[in-house]
DRENMIDREN-851623 format. One record per atom (N, C-alpha, C): x, y, z; residue number from 1; residue in one letter; atom name. Coordinates in Angstrom, 3 decimals, padded with zeros to 6 digits. Example, Ala and Ser with C-alpha at 12.3 -4.5 7.8 and 13.67 -1.06 7.14 Angstrom:
<pts>
<pt px="013.190" py="-005.690" pz="007.800" i="1" aa="A" at="N"/>
<pt px="012.300" py="-004.500" pz="007.800" i="1" aa="A" at="CA"/>
<pt px="013.200" py="-003.300" pz="007.800" i="1" aa="A" at="C"/>
<pt px="012.850" py="-002.250" pz="007.080" i="2" aa="S" at="N"/>
<pt px="013.670" py="-001.060" pz="007.140" i="2" aa="S" at="CA"/>
<pt px="012.900" py="000.030" pz="007.870" i="2" aa="S" at="C"/>
</pts>
This chain:
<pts>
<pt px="084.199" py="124.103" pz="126.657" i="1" aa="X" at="N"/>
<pt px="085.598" py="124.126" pz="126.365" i="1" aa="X" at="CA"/>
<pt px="085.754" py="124.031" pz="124.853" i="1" aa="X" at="C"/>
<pt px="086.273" py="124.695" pz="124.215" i="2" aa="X" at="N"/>
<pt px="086.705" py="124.789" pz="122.897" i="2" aa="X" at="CA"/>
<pt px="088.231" py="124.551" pz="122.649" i="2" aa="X" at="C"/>
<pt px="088.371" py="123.787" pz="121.614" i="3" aa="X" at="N"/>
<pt px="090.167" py="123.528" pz="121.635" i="3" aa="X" at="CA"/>
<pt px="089.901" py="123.216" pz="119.951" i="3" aa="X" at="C"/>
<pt px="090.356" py="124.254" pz="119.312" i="4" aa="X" at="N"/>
<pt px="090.827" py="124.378" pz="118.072" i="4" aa="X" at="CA"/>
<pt px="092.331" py="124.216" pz="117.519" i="4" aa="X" at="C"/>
<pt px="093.028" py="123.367" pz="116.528" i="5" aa="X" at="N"/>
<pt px="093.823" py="123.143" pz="115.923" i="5" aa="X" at="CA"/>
<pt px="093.964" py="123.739" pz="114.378" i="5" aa="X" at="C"/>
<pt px="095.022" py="124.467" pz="114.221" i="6" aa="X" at="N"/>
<pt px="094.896" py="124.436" pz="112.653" i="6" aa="X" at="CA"/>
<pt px="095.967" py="123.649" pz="112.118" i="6" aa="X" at="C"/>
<pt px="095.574" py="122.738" pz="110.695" i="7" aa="X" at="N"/>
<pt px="095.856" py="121.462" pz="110.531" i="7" aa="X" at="CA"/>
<pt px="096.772" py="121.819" pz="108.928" i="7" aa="X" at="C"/>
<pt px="098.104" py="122.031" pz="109.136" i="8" aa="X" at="N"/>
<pt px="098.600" py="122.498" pz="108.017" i="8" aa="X" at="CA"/>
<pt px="099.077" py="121.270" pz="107.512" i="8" aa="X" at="C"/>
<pt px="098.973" py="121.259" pz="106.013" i="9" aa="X" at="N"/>
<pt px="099.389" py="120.074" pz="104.966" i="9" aa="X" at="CA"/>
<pt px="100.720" py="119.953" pz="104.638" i="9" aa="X" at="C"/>
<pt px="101.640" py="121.823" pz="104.942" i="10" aa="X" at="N"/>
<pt px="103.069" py="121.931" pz="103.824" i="10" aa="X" at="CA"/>
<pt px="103.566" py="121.599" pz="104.981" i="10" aa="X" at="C"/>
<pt px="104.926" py="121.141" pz="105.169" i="11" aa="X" at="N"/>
<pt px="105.990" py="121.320" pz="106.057" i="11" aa="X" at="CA"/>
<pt px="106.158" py="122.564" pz="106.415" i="11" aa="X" at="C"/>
<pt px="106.658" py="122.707" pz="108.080" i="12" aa="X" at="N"/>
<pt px="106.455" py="123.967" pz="108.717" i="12" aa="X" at="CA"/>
<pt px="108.152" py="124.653" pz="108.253" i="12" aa="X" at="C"/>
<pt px="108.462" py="124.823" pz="106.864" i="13" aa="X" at="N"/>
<pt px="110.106" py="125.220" pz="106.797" i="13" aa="X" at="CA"/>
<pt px="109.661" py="126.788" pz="105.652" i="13" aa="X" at="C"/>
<pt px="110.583" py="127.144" pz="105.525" i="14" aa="X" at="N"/>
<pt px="110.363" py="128.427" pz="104.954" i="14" aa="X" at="CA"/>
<pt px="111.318" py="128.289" pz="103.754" i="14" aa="X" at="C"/>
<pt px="112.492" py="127.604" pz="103.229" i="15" aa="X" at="N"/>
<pt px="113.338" py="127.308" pz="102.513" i="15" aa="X" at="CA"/>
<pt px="113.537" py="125.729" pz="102.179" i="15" aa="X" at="C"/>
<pt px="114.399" py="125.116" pz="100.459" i="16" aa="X" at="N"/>
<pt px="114.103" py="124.021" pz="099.908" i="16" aa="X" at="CA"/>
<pt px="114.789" py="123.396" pz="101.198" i="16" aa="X" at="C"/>
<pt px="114.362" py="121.851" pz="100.866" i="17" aa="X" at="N"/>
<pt px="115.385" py="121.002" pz="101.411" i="17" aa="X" at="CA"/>
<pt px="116.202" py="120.204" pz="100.672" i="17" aa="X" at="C"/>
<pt px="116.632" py="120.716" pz="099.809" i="18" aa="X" at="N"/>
<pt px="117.829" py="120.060" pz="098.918" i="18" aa="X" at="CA"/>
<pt px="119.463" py="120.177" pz="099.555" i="18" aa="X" at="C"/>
<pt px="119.844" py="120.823" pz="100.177" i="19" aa="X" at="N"/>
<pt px="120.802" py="120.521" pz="100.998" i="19" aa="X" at="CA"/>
<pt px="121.136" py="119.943" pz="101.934" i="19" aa="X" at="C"/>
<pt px="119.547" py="120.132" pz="102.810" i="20" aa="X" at="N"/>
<pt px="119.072" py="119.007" pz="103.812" i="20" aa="X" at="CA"/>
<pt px="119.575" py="117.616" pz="103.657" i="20" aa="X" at="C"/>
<pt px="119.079" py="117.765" pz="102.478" i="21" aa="X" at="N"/>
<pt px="118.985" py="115.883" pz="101.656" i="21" aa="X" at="CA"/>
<pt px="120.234" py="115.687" pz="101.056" i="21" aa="X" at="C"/>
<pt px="121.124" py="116.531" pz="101.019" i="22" aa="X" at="N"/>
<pt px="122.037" py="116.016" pz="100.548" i="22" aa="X" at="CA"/>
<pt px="123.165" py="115.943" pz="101.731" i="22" aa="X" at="C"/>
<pt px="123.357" py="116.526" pz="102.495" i="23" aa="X" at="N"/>
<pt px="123.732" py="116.291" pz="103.997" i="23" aa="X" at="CA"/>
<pt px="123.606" py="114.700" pz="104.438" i="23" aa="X" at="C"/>
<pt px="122.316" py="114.732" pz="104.428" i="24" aa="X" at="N"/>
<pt px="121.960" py="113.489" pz="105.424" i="24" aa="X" at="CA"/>
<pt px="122.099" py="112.113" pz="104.312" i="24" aa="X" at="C"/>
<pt px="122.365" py="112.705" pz="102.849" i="25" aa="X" at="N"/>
<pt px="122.736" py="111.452" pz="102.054" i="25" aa="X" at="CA"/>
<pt px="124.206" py="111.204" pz="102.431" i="25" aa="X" at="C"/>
<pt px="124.788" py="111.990" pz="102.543" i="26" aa="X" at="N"/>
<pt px="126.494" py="112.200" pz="102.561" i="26" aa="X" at="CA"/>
<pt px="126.926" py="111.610" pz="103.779" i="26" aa="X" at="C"/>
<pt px="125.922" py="111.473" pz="105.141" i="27" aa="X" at="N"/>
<pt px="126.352" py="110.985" pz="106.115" i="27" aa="X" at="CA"/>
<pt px="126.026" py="109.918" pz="106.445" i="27" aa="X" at="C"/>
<pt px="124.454" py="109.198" pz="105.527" i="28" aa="X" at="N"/>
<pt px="124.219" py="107.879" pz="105.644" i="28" aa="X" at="CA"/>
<pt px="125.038" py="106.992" pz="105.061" i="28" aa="X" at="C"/>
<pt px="125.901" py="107.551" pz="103.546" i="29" aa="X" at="N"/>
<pt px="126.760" py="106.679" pz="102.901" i="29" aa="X" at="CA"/>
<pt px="128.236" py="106.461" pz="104.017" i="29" aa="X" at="C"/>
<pt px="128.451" py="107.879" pz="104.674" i="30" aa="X" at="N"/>
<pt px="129.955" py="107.275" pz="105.795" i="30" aa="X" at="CA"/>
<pt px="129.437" py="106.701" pz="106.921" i="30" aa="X" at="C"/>
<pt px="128.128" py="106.607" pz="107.070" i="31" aa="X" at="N"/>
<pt px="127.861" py="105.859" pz="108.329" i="31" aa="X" at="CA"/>
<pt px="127.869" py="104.440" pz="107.639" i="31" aa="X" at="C"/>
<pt px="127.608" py="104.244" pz="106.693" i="32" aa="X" at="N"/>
<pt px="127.721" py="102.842" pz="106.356" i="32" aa="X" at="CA"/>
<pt px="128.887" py="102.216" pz="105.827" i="32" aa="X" at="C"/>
<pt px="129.669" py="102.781" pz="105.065" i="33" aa="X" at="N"/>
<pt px="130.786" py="102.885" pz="104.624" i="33" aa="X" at="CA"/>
<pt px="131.763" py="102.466" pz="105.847" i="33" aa="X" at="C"/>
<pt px="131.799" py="103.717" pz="106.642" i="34" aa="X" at="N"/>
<pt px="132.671" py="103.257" pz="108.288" i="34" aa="X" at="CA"/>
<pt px="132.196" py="102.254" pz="108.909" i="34" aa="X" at="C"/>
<pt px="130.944" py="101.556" pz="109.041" i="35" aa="X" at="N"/>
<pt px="129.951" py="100.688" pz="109.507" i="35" aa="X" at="CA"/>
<pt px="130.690" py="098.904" pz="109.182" i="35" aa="X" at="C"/>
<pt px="130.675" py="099.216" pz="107.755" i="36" aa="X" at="N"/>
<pt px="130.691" py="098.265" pz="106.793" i="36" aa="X" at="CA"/>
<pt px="132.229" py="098.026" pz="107.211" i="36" aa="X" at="C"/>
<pt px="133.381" py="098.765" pz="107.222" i="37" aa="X" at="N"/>
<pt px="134.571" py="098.762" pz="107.324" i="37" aa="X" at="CA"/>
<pt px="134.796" py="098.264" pz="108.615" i="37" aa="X" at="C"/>
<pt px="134.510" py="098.776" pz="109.695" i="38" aa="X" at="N"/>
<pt px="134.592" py="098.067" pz="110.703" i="38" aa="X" at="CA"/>
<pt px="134.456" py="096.961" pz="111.103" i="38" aa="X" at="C"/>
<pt px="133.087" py="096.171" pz="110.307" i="39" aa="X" at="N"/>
<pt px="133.341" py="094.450" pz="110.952" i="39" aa="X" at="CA"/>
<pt px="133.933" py="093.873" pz="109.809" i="39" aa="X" at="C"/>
<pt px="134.266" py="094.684" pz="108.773" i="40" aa="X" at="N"/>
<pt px="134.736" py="093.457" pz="107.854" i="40" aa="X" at="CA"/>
<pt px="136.328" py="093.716" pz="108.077" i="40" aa="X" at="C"/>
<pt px="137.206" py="094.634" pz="108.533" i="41" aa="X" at="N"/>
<pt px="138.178" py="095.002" pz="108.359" i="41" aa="X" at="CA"/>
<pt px="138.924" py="095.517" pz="109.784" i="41" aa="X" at="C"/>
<pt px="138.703" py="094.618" pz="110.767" i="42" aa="X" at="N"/>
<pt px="138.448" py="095.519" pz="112.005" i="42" aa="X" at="CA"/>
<pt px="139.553" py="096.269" pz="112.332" i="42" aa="X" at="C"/>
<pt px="141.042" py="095.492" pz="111.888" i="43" aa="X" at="N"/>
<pt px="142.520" py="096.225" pz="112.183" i="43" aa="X" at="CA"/>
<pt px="142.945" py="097.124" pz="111.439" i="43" aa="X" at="C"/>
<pt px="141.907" py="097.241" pz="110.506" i="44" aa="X" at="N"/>
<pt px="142.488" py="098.757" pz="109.731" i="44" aa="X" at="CA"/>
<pt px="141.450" py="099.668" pz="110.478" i="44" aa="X" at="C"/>
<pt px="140.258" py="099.585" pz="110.887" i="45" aa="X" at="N"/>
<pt px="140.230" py="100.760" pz="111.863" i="45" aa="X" at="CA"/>
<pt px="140.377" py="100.540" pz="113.276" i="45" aa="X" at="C"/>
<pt px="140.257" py="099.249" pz="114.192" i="46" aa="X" at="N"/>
<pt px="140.940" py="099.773" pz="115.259" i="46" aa="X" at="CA"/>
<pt px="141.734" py="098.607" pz="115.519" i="46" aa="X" at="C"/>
<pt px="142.947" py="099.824" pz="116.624" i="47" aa="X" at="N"/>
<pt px="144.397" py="099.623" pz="116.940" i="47" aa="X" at="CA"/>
<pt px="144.238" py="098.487" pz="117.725" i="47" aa="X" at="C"/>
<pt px="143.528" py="098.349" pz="118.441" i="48" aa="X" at="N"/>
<pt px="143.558" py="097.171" pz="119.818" i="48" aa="X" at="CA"/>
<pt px="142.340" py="096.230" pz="119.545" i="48" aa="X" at="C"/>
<pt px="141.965" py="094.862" pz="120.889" i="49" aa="X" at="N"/>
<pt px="141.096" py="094.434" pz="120.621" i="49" aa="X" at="CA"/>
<pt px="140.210" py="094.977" pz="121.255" i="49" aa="X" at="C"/>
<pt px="140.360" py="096.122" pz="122.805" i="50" aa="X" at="N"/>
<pt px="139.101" py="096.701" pz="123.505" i="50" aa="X" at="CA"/>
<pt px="138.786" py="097.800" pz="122.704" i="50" aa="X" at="C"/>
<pt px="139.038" py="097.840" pz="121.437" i="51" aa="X" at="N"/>
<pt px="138.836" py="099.061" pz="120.841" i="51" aa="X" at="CA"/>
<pt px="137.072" py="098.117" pz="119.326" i="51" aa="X" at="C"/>
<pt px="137.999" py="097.058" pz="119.274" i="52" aa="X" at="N"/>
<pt px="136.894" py="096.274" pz="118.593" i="52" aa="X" at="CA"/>
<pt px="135.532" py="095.966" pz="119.421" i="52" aa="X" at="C"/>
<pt px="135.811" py="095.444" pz="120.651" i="53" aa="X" at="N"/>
<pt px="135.128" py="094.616" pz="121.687" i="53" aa="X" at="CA"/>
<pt px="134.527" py="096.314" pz="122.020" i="53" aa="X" at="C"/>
<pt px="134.595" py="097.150" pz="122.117" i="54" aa="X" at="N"/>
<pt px="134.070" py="098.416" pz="122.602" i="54" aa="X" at="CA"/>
<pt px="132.973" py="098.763" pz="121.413" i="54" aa="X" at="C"/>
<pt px="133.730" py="098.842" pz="119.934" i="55" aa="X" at="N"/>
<pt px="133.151" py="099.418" pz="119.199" i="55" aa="X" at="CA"/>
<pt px="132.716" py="098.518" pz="117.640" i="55" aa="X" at="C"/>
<pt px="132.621" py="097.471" pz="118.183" i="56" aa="X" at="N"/>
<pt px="131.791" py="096.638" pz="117.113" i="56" aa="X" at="CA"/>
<pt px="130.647" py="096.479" pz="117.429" i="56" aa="X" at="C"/>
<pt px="129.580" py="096.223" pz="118.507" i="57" aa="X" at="N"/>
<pt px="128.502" py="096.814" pz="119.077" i="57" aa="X" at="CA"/>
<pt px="127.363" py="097.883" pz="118.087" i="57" aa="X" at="C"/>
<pt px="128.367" py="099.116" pz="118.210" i="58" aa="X" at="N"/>
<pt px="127.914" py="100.144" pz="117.350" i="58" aa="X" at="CA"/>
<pt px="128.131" py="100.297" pz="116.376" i="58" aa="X" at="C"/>
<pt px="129.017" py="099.796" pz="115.301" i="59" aa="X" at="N"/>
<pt px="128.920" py="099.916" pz="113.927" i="59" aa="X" at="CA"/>
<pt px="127.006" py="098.661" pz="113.442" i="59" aa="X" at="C"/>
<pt px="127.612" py="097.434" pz="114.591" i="60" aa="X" at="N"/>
<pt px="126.227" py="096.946" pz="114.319" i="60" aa="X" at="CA"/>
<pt px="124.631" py="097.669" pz="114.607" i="60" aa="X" at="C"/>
<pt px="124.676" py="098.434" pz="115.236" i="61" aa="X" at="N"/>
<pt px="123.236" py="099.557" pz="115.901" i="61" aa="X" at="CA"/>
<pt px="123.664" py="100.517" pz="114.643" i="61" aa="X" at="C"/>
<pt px="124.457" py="101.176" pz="114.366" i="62" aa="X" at="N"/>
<pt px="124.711" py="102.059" pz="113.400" i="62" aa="X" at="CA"/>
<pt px="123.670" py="101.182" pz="111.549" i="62" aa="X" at="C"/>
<pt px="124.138" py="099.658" pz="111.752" i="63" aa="X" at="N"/>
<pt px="123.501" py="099.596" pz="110.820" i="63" aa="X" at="CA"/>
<pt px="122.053" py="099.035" pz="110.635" i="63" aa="X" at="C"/>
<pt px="121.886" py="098.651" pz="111.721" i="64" aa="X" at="N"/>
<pt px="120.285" py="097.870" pz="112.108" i="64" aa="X" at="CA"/>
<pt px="119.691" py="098.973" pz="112.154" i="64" aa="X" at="C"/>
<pt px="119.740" py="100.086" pz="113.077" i="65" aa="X" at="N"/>
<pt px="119.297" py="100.986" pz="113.967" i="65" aa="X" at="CA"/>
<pt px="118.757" py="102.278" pz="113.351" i="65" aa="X" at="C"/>
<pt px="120.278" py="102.943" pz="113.177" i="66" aa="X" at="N"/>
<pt px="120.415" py="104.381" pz="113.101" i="66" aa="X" at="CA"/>
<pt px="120.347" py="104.500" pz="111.435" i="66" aa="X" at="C"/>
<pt px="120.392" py="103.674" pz="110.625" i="67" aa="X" at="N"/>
<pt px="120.355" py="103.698" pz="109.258" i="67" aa="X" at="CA"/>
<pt px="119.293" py="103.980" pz="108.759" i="67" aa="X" at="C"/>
<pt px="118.306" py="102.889" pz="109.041" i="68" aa="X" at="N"/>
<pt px="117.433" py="102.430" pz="108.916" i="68" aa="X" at="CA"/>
<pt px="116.527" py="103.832" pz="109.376" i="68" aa="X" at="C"/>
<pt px="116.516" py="104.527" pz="110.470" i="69" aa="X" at="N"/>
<pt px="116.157" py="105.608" pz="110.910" i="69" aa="X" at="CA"/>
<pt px="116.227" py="106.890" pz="110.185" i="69" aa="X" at="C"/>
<pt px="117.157" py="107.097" pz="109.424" i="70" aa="X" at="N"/>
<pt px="117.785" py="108.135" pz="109.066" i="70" aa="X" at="CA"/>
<pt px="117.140" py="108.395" pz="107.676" i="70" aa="X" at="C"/>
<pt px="117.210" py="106.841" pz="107.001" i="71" aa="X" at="N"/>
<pt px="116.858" py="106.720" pz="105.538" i="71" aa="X" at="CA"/>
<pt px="115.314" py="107.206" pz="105.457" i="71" aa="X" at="C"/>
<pt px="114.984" py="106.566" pz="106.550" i="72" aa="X" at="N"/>
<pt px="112.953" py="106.561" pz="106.815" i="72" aa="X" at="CA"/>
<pt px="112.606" py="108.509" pz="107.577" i="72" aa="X" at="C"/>
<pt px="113.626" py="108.364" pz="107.825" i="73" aa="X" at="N"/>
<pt px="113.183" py="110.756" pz="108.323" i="73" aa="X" at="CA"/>
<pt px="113.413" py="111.195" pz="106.424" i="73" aa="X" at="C"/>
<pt px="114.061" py="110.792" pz="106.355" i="74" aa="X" at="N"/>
<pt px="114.745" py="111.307" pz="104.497" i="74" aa="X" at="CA"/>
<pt px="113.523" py="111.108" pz="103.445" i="74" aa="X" at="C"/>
<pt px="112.529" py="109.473" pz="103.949" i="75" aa="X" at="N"/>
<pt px="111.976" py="109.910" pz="102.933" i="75" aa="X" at="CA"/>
<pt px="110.808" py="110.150" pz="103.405" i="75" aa="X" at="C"/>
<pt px="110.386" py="110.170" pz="104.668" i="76" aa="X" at="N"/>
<pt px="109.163" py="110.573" pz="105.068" i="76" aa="X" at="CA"/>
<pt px="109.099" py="112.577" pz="104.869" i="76" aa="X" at="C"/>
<pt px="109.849" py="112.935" pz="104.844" i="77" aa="X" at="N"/>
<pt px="110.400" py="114.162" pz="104.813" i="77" aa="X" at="CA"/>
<pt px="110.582" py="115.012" pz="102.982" i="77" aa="X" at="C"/>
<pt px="110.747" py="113.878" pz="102.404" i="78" aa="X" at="N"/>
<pt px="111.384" py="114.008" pz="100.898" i="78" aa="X" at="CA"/>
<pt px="109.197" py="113.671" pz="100.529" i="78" aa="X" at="C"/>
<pt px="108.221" py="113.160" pz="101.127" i="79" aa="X" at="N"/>
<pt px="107.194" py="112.948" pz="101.132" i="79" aa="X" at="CA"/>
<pt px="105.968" py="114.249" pz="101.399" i="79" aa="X" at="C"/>
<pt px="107.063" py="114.799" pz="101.840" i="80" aa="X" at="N"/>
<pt px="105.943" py="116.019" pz="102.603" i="80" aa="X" at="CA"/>
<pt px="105.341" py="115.427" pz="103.834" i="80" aa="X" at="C"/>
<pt px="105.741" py="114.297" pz="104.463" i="81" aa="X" at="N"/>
<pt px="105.339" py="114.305" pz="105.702" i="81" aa="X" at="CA"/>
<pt px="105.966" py="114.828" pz="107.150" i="81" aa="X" at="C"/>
<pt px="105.162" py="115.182" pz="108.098" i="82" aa="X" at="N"/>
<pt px="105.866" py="116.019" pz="109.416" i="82" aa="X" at="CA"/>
<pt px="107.266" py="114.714" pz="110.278" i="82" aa="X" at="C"/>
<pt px="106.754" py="113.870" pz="109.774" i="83" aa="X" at="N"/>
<pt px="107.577" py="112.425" pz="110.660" i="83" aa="X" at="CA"/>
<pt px="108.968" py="112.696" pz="110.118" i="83" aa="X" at="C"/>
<pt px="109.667" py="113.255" pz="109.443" i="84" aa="X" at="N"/>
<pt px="110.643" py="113.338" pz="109.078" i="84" aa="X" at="CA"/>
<pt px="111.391" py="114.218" pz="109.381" i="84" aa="X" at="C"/>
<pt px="110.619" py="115.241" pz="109.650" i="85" aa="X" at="N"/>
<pt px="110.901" py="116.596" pz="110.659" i="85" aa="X" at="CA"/>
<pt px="110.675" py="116.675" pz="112.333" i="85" aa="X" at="C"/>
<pt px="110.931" py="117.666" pz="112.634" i="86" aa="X" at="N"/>
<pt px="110.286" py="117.798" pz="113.821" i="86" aa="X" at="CA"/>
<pt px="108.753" py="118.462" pz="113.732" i="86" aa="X" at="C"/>
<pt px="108.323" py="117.633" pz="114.211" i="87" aa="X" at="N"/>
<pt px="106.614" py="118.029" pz="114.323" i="87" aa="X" at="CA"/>
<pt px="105.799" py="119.107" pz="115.650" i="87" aa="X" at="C"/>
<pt px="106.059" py="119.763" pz="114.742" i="88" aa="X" at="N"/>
<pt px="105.122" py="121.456" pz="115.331" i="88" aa="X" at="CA"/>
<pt px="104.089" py="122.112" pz="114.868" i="88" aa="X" at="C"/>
<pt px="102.670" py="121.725" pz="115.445" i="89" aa="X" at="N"/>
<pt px="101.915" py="122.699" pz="114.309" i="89" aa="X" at="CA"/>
<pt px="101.601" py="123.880" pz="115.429" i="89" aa="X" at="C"/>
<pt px="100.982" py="124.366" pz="114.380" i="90" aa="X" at="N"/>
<pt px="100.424" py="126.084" pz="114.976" i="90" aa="X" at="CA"/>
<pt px="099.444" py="125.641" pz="115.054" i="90" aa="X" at="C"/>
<pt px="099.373" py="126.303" pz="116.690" i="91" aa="X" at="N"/>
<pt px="097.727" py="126.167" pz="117.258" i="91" aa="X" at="CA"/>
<pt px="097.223" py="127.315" pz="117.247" i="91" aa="X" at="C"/>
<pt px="096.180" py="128.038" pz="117.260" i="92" aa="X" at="N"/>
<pt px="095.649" py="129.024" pz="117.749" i="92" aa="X" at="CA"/>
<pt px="095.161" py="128.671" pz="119.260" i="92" aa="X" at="C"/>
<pt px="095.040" py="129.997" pz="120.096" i="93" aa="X" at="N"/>
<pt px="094.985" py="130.269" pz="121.414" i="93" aa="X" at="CA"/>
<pt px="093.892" py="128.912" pz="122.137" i="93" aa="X" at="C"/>
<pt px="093.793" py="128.231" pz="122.949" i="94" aa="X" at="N"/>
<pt px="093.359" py="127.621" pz="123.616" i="94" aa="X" at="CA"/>
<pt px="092.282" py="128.186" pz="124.461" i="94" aa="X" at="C"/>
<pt px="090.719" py="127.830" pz="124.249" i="95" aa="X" at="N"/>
<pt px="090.116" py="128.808" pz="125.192" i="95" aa="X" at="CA"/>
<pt px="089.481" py="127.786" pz="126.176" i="95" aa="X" at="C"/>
<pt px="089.279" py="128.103" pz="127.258" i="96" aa="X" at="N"/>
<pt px="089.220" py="127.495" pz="128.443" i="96" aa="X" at="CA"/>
<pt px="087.553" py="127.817" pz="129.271" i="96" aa="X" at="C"/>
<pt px="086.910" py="127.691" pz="129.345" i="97" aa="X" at="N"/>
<pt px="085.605" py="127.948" pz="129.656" i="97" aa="X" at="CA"/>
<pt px="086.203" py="127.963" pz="131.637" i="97" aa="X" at="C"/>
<pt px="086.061" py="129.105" pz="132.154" i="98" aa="X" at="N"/>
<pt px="086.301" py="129.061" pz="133.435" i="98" aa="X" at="CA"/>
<pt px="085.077" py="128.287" pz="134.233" i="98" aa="X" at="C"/>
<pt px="085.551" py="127.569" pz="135.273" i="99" aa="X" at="N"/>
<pt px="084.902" py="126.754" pz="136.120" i="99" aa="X" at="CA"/>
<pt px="083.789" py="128.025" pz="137.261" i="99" aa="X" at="C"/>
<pt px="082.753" py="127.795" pz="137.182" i="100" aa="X" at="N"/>
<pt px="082.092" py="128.629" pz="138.760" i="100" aa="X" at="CA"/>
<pt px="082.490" py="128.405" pz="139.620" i="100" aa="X" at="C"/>
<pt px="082.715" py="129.560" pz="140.306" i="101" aa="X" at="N"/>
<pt px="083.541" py="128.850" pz="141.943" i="101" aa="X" at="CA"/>
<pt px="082.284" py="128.460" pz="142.459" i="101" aa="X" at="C"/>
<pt px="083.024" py="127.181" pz="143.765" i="102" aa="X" at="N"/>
<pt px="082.127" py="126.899" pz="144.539" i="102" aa="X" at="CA"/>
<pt px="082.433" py="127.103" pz="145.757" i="102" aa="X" at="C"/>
<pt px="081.107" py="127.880" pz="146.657" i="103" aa="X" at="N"/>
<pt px="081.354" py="128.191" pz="147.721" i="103" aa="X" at="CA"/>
<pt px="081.642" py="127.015" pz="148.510" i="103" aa="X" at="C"/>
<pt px="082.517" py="127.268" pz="149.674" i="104" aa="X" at="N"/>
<pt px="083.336" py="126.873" pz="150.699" i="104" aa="X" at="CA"/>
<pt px="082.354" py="127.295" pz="151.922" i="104" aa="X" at="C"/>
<pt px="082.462" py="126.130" pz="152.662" i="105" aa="X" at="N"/>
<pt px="082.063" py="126.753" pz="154.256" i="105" aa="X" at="CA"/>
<pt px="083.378" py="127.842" pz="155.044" i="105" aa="X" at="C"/>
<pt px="082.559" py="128.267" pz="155.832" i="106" aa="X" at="N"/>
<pt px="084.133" py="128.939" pz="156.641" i="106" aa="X" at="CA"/>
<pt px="084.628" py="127.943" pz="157.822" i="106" aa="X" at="C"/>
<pt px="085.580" py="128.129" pz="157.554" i="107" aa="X" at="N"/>
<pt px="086.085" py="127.218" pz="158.730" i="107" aa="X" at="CA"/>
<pt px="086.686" py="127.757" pz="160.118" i="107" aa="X" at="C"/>
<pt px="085.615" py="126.850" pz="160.963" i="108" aa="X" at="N"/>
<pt px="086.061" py="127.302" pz="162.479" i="108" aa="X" at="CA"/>
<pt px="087.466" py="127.355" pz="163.055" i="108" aa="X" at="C"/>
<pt px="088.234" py="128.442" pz="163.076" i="109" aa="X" at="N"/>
<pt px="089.276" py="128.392" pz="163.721" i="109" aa="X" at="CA"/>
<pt px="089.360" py="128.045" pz="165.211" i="109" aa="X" at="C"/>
<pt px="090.636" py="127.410" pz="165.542" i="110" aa="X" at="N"/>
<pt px="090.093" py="126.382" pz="167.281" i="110" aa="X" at="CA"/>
<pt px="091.811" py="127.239" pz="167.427" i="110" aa="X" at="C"/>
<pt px="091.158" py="127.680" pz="168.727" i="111" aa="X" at="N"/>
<pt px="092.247" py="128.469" pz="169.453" i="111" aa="X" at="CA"/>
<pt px="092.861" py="127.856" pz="170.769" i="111" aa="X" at="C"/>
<pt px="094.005" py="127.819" pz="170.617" i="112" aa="X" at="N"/>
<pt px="094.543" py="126.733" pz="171.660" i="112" aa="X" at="CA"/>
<pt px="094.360" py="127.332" pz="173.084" i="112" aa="X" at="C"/>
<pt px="093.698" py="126.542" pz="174.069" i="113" aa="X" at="N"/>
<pt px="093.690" py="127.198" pz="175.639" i="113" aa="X" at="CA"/>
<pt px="094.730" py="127.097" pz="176.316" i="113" aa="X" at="C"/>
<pt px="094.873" py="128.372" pz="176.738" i="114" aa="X" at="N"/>
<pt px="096.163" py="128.801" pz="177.752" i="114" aa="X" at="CA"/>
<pt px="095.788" py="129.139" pz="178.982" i="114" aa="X" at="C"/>
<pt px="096.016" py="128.382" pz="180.191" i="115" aa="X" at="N"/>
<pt px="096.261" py="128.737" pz="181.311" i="115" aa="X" at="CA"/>
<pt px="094.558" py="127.823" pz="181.845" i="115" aa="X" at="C"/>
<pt px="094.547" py="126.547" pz="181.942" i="116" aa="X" at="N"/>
<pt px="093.212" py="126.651" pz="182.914" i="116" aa="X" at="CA"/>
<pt px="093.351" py="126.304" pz="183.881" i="116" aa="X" at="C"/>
</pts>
């Protein structure tokens, strides 16, 4: 069995990622920004208290969580590493060494008796 990988170093993208990065800067600052606003300010963004009790939860995961996540794809990514991306390499074809068949007995077919 042979199983070859080819093991590329660049990121699998064809164009910069400077817009990339500036995207995902632009949305980590309103995720925190809205984040931040929410528990410190809760009645200027929400109207009710099941609206707090619903969604104070997630401004907190937004900042433990999803921040923390976002910042670490940005710079694992801003690194030249695949962890920041989605990770795909190119394989070449997979070759498979076929198995020998092994013979089988035949098997006695049993025919049901009718009429004794």
């Amino acid at each position: 069995m042979t199983i070859k990988l080819n093991q590329q170093k660049s990121l699998p993208i064809n164009r910069g990622l400077q817009p990339i990065y500036m995207t995902s800067s632009l949305i980590a600052i309103m995720m925190a920004v809205v984040s931040v606003v929410g528990l410190t300010n809760r009645t200027l963004i929400y109207s009710s208290e099941e609206l707090v009790q619903g969604f104070l939860p997630n401004d907190i995961a937004n900042l433990l969580i999803g921040l923390p996540i976002l910042i670490g794809c940005m710079w694992a990514a801003r690194r030249g590493k695949l962890a920041g991306l989605t990770e795909r390499r190119r394989e070449e074809p997979i070759r498979i060494d076929p198995m020998p068949e092994v013979p089988r007995a035949p098997v006695e077919s049993q025919a049901p008796v009718v009429g004794r």
